[in-house]
C-alpha positions as a Markdown table, in Angstrom:
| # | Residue | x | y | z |
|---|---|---|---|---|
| 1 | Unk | 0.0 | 0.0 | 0.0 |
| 2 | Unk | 2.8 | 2.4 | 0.5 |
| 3 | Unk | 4.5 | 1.7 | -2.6 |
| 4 | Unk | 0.9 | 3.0 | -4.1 |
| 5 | Unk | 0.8 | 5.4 | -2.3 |
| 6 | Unk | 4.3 | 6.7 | -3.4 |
| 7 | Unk | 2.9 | 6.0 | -6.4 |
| 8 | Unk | -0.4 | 7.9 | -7.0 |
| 9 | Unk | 1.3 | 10.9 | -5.2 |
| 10 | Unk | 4.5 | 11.5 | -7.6 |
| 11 | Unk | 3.0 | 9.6 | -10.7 |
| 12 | Unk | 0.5 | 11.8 | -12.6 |
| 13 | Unk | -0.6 | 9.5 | -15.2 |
| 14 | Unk | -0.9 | 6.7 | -12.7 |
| 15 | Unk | -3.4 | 9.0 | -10.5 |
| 16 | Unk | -5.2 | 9.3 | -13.0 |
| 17 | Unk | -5.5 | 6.0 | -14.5 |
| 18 | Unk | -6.1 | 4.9 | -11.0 |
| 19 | Unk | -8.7 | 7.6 | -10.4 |
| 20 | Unk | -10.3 | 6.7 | -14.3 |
| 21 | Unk | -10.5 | 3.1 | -12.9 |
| 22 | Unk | -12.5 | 4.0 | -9.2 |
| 23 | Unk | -14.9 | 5.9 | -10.9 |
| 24 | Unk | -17.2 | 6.7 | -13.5 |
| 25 | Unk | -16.6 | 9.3 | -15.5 |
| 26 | Unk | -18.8 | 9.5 | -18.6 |
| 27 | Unk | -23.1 | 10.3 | -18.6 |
| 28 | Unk | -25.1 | 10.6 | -21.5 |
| 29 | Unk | -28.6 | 10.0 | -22.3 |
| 30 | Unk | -29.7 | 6.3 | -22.2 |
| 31 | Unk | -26.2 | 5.6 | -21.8 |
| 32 | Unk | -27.0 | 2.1 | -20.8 |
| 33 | Unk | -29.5 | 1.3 | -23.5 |
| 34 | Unk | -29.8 | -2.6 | -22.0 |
| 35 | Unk | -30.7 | -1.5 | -18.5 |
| 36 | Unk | -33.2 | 0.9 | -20.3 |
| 37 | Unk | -34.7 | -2.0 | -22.9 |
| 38 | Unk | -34.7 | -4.6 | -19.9 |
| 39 | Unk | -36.2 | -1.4 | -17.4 |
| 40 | Unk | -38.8 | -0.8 | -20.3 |
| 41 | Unk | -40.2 | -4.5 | -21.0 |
| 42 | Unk | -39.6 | -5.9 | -17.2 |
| 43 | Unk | -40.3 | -3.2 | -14.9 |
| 44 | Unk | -42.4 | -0.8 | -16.0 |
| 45 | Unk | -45.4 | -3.2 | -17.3 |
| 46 | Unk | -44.9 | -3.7 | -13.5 |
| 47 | Unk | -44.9 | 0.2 | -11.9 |
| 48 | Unk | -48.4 | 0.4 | -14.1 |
| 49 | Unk | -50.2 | -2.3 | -11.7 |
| 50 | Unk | -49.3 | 0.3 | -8.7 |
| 51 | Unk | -51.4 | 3.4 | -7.7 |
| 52 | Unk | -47.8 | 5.4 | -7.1 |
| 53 | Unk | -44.7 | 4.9 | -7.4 |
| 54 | Unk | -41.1 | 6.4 | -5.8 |
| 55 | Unk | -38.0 | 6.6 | -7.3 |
| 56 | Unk | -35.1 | 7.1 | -5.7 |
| 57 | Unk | -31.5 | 7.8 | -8.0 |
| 58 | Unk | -28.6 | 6.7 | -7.2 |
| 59 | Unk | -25.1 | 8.8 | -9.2 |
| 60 | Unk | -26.8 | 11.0 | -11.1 |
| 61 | Unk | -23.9 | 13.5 | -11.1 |
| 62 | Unk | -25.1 | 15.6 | -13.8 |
| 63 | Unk | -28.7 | 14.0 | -14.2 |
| 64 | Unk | -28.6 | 12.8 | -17.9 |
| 65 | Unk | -29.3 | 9.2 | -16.5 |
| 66 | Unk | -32.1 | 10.7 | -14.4 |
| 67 | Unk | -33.7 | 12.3 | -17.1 |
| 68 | Unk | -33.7 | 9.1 | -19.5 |
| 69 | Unk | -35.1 | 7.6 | -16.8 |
| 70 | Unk | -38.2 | 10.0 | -16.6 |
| 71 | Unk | -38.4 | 10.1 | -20.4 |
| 72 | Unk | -39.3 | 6.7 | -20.3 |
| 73 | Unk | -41.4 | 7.0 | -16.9 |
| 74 | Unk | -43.6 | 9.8 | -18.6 |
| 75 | Unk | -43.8 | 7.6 | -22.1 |
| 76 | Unk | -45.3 | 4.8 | -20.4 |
| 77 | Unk | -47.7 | 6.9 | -18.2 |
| 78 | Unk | -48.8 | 8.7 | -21.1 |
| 79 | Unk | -49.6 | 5.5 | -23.0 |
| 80 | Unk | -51.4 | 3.9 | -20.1 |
């Protein structure tokens, strides 16, 4: 751990790689498009059967995954 350490505090490149790896760093609209085809035919035929629903978010750091998410939400509620 020290050796990593000394690593990650002199090596730039390796901060970042190591930082690149820890984390994600890229959001987009229906970034995931199998989460959002499997969220669409499993889970939502679901959320319909229920009176209300609430969704919590989990890293949405700058909310493009949140908003696919209610695009597809409001879609469904709108066809029902």
């Amino acid at each position: 751990m020290s050796a990593l350490q000394e690593k990650l505090l002199r090596d730039p490149l390796c901060l970042s790689r190591f930082l690149g790896a820890l984390s994600i760093n890229v959001t987009a609209l229906f970034r995931d498009s199998g989460f959002y085809l499997a969220f669409r035919e499993k889970v939502v035929p679901q959320l319909r059967s229920q009176p209300f629903i609430r969704i919590w978010h989990a890293g949405c750091s700058t909310g493009e995954e949140v908003y696919s998410l209610a695009i597809l939400l409001s879609f469904y509620v709108a066809m029902s």
